[in-house]
N, C-alpha and C positions, 0 to 999 in steps of 0.2 A: 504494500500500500504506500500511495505518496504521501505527503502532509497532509497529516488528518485535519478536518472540522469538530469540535466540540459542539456540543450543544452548550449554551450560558452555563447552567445546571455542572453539566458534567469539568467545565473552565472552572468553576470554582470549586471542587471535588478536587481538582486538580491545585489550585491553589491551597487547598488546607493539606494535603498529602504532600505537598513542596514545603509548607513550614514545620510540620511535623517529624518530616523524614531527612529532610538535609541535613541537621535540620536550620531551622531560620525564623527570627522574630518575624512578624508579619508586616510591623512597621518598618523593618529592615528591606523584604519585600516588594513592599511600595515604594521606599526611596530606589532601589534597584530601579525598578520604574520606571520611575520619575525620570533620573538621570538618564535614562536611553531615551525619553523623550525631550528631556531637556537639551540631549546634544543633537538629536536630530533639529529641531526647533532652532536651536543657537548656529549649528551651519547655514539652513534654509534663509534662517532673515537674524542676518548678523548686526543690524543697526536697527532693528523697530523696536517700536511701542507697545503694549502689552495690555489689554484687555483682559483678567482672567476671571471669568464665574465658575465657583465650584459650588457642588450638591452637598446635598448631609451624610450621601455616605462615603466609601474608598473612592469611588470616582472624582469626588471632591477635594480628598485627600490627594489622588495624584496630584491634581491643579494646585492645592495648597501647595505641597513639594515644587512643584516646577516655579511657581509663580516666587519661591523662595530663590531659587537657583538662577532663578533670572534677575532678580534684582541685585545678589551677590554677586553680579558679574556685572553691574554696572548698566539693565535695563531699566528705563521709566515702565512701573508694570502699576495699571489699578484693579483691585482685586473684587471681588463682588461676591459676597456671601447668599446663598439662595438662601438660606437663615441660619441662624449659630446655635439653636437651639437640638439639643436630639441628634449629634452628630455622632458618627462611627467611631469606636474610639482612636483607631487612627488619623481620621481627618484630625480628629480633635488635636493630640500630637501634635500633629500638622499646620495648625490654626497654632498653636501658643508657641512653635517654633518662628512662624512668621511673625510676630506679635513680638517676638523679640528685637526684631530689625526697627534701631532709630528710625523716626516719622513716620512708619509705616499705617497706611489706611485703609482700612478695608471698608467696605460698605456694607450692611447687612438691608439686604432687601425684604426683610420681610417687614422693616420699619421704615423704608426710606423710600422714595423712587430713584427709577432707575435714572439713569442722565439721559440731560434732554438734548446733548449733542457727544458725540466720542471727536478725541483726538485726530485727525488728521492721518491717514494711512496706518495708523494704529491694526494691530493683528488680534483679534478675538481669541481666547483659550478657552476652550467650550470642554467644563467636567463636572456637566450639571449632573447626569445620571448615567450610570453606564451600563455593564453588559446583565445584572441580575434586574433589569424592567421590565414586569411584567403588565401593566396597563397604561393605558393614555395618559398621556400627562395632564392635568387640570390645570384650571386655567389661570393660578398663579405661573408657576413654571410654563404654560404657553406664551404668555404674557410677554417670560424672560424669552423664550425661545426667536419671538418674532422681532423682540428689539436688537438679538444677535443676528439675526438674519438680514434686518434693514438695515443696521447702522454700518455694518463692516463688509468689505469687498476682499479679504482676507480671513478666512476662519478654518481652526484648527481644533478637529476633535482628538478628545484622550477616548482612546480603546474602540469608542463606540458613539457614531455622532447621538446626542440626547434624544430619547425621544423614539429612536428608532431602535425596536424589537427584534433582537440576532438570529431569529428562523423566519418566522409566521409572524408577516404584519399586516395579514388578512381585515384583522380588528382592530387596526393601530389607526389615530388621525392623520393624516398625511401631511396636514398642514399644519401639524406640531411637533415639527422633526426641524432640528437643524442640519441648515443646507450648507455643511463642511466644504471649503476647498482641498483640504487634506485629512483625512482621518489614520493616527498613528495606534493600532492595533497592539494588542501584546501577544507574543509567543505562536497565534496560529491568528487566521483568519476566520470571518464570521459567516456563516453559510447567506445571511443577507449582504452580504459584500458581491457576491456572485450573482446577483439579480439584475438586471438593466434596468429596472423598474424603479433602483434604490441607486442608484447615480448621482442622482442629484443631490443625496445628504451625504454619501459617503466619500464623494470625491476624488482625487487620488489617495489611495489608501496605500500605507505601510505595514509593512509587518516587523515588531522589534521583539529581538528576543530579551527573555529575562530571565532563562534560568529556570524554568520548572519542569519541576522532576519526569525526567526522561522515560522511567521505566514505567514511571503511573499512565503516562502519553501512550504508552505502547502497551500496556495492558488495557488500556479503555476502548473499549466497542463502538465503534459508529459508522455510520454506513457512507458515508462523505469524505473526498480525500483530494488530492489537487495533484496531478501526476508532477513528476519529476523526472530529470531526464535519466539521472541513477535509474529510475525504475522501467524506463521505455528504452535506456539502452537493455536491459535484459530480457528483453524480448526479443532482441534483433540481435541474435548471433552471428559473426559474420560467417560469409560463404565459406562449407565443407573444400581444404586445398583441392579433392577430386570433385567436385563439384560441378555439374554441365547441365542442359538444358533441359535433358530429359529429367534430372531430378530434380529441376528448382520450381515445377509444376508449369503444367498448361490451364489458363485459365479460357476460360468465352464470356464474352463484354457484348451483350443483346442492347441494339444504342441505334440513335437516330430513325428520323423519318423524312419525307419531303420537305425540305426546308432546314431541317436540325439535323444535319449533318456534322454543324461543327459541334456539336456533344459529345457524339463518338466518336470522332478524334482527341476532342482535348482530353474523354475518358481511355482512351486506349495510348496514346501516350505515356499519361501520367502511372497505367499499370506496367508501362514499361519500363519508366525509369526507379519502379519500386523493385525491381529485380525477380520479375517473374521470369521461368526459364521460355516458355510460349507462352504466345496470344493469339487466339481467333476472334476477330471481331465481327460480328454478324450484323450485315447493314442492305437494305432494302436495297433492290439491285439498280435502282440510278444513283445509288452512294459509292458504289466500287471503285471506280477509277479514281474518285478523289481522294479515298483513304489508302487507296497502294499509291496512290504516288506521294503523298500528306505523309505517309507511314510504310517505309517499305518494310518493316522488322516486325509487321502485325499481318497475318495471314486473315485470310477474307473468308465468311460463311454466306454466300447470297440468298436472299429471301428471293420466292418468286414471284413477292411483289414489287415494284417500283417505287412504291409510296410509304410502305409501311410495314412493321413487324407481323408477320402471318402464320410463321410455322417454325421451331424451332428445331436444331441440327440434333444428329447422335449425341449425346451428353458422354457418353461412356470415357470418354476419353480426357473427362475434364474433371479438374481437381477441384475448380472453383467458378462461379457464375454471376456474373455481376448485370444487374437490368435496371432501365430503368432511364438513364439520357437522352433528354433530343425524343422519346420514344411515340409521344401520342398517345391521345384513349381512345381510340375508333373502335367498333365494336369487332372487327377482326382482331385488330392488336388484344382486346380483351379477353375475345376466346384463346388467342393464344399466349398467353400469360397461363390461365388456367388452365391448359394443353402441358406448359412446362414444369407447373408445380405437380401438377398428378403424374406426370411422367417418372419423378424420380426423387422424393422426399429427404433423403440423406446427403444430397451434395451441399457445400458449402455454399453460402449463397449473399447477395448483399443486393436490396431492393433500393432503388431513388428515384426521384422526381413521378415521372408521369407511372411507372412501378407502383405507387404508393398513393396515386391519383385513384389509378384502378383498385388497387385495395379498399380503397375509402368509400369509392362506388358501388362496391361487392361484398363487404364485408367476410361473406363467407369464405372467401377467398383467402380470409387469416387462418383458416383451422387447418391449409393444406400449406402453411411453411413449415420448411425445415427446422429443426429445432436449432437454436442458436442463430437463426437467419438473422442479420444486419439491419435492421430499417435506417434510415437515414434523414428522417423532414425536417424541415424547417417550419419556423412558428404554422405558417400560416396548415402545412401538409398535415403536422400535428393532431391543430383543430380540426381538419378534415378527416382525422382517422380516429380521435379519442373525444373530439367536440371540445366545447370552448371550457376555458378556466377565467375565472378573475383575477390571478394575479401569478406571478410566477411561480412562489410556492405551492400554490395548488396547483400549478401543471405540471411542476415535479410529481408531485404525489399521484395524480392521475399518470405521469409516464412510467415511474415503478410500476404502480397498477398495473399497465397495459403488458409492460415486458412480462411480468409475471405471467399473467394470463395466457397470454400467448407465448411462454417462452421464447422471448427474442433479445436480441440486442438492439438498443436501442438508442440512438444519436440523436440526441434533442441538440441540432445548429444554431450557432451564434456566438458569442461573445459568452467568453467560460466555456465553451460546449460540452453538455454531461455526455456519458458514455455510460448506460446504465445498463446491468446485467439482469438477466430472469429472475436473479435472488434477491434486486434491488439495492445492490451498492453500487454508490452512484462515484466517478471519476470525475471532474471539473480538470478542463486542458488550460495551461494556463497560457499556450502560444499563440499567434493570430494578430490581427489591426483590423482596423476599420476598411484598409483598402481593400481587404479581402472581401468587400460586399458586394462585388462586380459579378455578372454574367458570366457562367461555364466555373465558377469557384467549387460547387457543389458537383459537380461533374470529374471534376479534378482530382475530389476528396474519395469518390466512389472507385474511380482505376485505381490509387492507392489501397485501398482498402481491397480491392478483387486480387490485385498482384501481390500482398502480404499472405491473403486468404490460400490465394492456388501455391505460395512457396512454403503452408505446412504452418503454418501460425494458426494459433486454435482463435475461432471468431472474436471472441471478447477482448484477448489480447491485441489483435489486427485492429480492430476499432479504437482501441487506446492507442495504439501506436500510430495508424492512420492520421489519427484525428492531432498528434503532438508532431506527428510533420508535416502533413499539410499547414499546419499553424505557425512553423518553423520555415519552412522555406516561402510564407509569405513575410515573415517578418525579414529574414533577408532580401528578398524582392524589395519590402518597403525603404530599404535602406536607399533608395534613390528619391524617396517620395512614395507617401500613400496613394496621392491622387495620382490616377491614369496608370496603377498598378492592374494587370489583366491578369486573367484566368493562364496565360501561357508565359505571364514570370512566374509566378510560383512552380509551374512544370521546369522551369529553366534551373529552379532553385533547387532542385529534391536533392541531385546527387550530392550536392552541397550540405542540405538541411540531414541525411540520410549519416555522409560524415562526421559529422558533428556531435549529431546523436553517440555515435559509436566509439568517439574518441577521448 
């Protein structure tokens, strides 16, 4: 597993088992902290001003600490108490350490108002509440929330921006969350970090370590983890010295129709340069001349249609089956789809795009894949095969769902892209950019994914590892620029992205 997720719960499980076992004061702890936020913060904005509101509990207590560390280093810092009353006994600590510093003012907000103007480029330190929140916030601390929101064009949250709930914010106010430009995390990331939905408050987020206990991290169960390349190079062994074409598998790539042609090429490319030993590409027969000459290193399956996917070739021969590019949902192409699934239920297999159009149309069409078969949609494919969700967490939860049910593997695309298994442990990729939002990117991802499948990589692994270079060799691609990055840099990049991996 890569870097796991915690749940809030199980992060502070893990915090009392790192003071008790290290062992280590708690306030010691927090100062640990503190200081990896304090010197992130003091690199970032080495000359500003210093806004800090802290909450009543440890969250508060970071800020107290930091807000300390910054003015012993010769910051102008104003501190803001959400109230001094009922504090954690740390913050408290915390609070009569700052209290020690000549002229030092803190303002307690639960008697005062807040200011009717802030300093001038002034940076916010937002440690109202942190990761143990479990309800909305009311509308004193919204109050605070929105005056942090308006007043600064700079905000930095501790651990957790305020307000916002580390799984399920299904029932959280949306408009009582602080919208962090930076959020500096401790030791692991928050599985609401991973949401697109939650961008807005969490920002650029950091991950700082502080030391907890390593072996209670790796005894705790959770089904969330964020690959690493440690873990996706051990998936990709490299090529056996005797090693040749007959044993690094033959895959078949079912792609393209009239018009989406370039599909199955940019997909049978991209399985080529994942190191499959063959490729047969099967493409409607006014596609042929374009892909042998487009592709001379991919052998051709003609369909006897011109337009469209109709009939599919011997399988026998093939390690691995990838459909679904460029394809169309004509109701030939549909009968045969379900021509190919009843034909031969145990091959490896990886469904996308208009693949997955028809499944959505047919339903029944799910009870005849392969076990471990690849699905591959994107938002919108999703809702068309498992219907809508309201928020991201719950389309997680309905994607487990779905894998299960139909044992499959399942590639919920985008930004983080889960990679979840039948059993519902879910992978978050941490590789990819925004450029990669282009036409034929999902096309790109699936020959990756066919070419790892037919070279003997068992499905779940292939999908983790597809999914961490494909991600990979766009972020190399991006190294020239996001924008006007295409579907055929990232294929430019693999052998690249592939080395890298391995080295």
């Amino acid at each position: 597993m890569g870097i796991k997720i915690l749940t809030s719960q199980q992060t502070g499980e893990t915090d009392n088992h790192t003071i008790t076992h290290e062992p280590i004061a708690s306030i010691n702890l927090m100062e640990r902290a503190a200081h990896q936020a304090y010197r992130w913060i003091s690199e970032h904005f080495p000359t500003s001003a210093f806004s800090v509101f802290a909450g009543p509990g440890n969250n508060g207590g970071d800020a107290l600490a930091i807000a300390r560390m910054l003015i012993n280093k010769g910051h102008r810092v104003k501190t803001y108490l959400y109230r001094r009353e009922n504090l954690s006994p740390d913050a408290q600590i915390n609070l009569e350490r700052l209290q020690q510093i000549p002229e030092i003012f803190i303002t307690d907000l639960s008697k005062e108002e807040l200011p009717a103007s802030v300093e001038p480029k002034a940076v916010a330190i937002d440690g109202l509440f942190g990761s143990g929140l479990n309800r909305p916030l009311n509308d004193k601390a919204a109050k605070i929330v929105t005056h942090i929101n308006s007043s600064f064009t700079k905000i930095i949250s501790i651990d957790v921006p305020s307000g916002l709930f580390c799984e399920d914010n299904s029932n959280n106010q949306r408009g009582n969350i602080v919208k962090a430009t930076f959020t500096l995390t401790f030791q692991m990331p928050k599985l609401a970090f991973l949401f697109p939905e939650n961008r807005d408050f969490t920002g650029d987020w950091s991950v700082l370590p502080i030391g907890l206990s390593r072996q209670k991290i790796a005894k705790t169960s959770t089904p969330w983890s964020i690959a690493t390349p440690k873990e996706i190079r051990k998936i990709l062994p490299p090529p056996h010295r005797f090693a040749h074409k007959g044993t690094m598998g033959h895959a078949l790539l079912i792609a393209g129709s009239y018009g989406k042609t370039g599909a199955a090429l940019l997909a049978s490319r991209a399985c080529l340069k994942s190191g499959v030993g063959l490729l047969t590409t099967h493409v409607p027969h006014s596609a042929v001349s374009i892909l042998q000459t487009a592709i001379p290193e991919a052998m051709m399956s003609v369909d006897r249609s011109d337009l469209m996917f109709t009939e599919h070739p011997d399988l026998k021969q093939f390690q691995a089956i990838g459909i679904g590019p460029g394809l169309g949902t004509r109701v030939n192409t549909q009968r045969a789809l379900r021509e190919l699934l009843e034909a031969d239920g145990e091959k490896r297999m990886v469904l996308d795009a208009d693949a997955l159009n028809i499944l959505s149309a047919d339903p029944e069409l799910l009870r005849l894949l392969p076990t471990n078969a690849i699905l591959t949609p994107h938002p919108k494919e999703f809702e068309r095969l498992a219907g809508e969700s309201d928020n991201e967490f719950l389309r997680l939860q309905k994607a487990i769902e779905f894998a299960g049910r139909h044992q499959v593997v399942l590639i919920l695309k985008g930004a983080f892209t889960a990679v979840i298994s039948p059993e519902g442990i879910v992978s978050f990729n941490p590789t990819g950019n925004p450029g990669m939002a282009t036409a034929g990117s999902g096309d790109t991802l699936t020959g990756i994914i066919l070419g790892l499948l037919a070279s003997g990589i068992a499905p779940l692994d292939a999908a983790r590892a597809a999914v961490y270079i494909h991600g990979l060799a766009g972020d190399l691609a991006a190294r020239n620029g996001m924008r006007g990055l295409i579907a055929s840099d990232i294929i430019d990049h693999l052998q690249e992205a592939f080395r890298d991996v391995s080295e």
